[in-house]
C-alpha positions as CSV (number, residue, x, y, z in Angstrom):
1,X,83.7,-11.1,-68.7
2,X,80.6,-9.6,-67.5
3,X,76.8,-11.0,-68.6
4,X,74.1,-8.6,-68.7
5,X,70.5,-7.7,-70.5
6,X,71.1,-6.0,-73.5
7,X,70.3,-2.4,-73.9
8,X,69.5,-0.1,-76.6
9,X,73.0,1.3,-76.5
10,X,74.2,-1.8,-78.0
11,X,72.3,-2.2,-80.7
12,X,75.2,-0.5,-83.2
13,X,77.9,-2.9,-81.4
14,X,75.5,-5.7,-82.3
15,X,75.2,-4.7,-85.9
16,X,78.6,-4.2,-86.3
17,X,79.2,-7.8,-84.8
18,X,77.2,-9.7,-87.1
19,X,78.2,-8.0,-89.9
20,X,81.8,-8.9,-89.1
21,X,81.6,-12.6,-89.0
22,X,80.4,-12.0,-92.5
23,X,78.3,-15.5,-92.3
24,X,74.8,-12.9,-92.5
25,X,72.9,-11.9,-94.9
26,X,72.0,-8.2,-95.0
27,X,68.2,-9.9,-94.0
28,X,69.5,-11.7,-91.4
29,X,71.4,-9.1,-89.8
30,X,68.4,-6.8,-89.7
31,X,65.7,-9.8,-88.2
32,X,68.9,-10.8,-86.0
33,X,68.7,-6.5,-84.5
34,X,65.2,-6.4,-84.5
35,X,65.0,-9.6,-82.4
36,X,67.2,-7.8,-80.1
37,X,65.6,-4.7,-80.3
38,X,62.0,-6.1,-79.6
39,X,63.4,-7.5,-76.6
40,X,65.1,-4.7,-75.1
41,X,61.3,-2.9,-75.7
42,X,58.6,-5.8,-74.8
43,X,60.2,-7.8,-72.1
44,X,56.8,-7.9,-70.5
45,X,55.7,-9.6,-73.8
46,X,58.3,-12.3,-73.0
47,X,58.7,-13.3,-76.5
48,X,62.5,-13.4,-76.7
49,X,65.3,-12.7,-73.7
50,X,68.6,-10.9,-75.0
51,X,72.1,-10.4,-72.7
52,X,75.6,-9.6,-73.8
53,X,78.8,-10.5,-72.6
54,X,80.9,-7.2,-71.9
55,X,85.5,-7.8,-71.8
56,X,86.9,-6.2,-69.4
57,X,87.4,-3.0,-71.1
58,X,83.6,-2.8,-71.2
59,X,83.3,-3.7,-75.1
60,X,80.6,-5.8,-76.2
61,X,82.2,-9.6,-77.1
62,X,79.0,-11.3,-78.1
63,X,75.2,-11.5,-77.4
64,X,72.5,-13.9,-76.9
65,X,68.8,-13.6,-77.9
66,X,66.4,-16.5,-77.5
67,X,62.7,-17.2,-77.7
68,X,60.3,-20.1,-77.6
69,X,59.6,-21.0,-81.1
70,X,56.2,-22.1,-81.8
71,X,54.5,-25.9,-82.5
72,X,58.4,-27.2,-80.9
């Protein structure tokens, strides 16, 4: 398993995995790739860090996004 920062390339694979666990709302999902997204595209704004976790075959496993979240 291989970490690394997420890139706009796996924004579909990310989609698709969220929808798959089928715990997501259609809202969710779309805050959840946005969140991604915004990090992939403002990482000088530091607001949120994203990586995924590649198998050996390449294929995106799972992702992480995090972010401080204000008045914690």
């Amino acid at each position: 398993m291989k970490i690394r920062p997420a890139e706009a390339k796996d924004l579909p694979r990310l989609h698709d995995i969220l929808v798959a666990t089928a715990r997501f709302t259609d809202d969710e999902v779309e805050i959840a790739v946005h969140l991604v997204d915004s990090a992939i595209k403002h990482p000088e704004k530091g607001d949120y860090v994203a990586h995924v976790a590649e198998g050996s075959d390449a294929r995106i496993q799972g992702y992480v996004c995090f972010g401080p979240t204000p008045m914690t």
